[in-house]
C-alpha positions in Angstrom: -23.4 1.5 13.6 -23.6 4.9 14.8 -21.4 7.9 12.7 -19.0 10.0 15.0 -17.7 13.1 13.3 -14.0 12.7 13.8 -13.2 16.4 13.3 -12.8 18.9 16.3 -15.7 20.9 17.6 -14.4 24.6 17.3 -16.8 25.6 19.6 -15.2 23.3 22.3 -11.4 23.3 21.3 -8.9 25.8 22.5 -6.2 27.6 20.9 -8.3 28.1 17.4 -9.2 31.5 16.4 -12.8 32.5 15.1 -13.1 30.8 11.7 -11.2 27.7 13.3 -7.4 28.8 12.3 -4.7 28.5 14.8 -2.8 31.6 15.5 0.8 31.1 15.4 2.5 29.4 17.9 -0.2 27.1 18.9 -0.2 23.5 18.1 -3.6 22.2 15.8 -5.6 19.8 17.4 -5.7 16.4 16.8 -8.0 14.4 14.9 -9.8 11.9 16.7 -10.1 7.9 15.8 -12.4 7.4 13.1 -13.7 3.8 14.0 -15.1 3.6 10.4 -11.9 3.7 9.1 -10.5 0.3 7.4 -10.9 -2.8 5.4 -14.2 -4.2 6.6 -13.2 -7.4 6.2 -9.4 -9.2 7.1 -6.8 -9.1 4.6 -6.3 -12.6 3.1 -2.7 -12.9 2.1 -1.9 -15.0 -0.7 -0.1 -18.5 -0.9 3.0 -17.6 -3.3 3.4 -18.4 -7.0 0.3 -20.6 -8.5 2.3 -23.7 -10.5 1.4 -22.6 -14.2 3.0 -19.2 -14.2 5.8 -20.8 -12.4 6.4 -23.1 -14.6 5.9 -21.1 -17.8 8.7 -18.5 -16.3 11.2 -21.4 -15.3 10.5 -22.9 -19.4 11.6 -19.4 -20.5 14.4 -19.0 -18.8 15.7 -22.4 -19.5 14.7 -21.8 -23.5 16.7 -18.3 -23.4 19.9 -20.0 -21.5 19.6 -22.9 -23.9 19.4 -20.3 -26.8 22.9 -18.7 -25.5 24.2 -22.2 -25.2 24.1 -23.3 -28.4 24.8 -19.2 -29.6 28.1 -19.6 -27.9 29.0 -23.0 -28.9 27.9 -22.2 -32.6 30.5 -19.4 -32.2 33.4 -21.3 -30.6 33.2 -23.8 -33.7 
């Protein structure tokens, strides 16, 4: 894998003034690909919720409501 310098040769480019600036009204160049750039290897998504922390959340929240439950019904009488 060979490197490519993805930054403009000032040498070459127009519009840039010595020391590489760009005198005002002139657009900048643009920066070239960089073919290095990016995961080397794909992205693996993953498959959702795993079933213990799913379950452990859903026990919770059926605790807490059955907490309120009997909190309100304990009130009522």
């Amino acid at each position: 894998m060979s490197h490519v310098n993805p930054d403009p040769e000032p040498e070459r480019t127009t519009g840039l003034e010595p020391g590489g600036g760009v005198p005002p009204g002139e657009t900048p160049p643009a920066e070239s690909s960089m073919p290095e750039a990016g995961p080397r290897e794909p992205h693996v998504q993953s498959r959702g919720w795993a079933k213990a922390p799913l379950t452990l959340i859903l026990l919770l929240v059926v605790l807490i409501a059955a907490f309120f439950l009997v909190y309100a019904l304990v009130l009522i009488l």
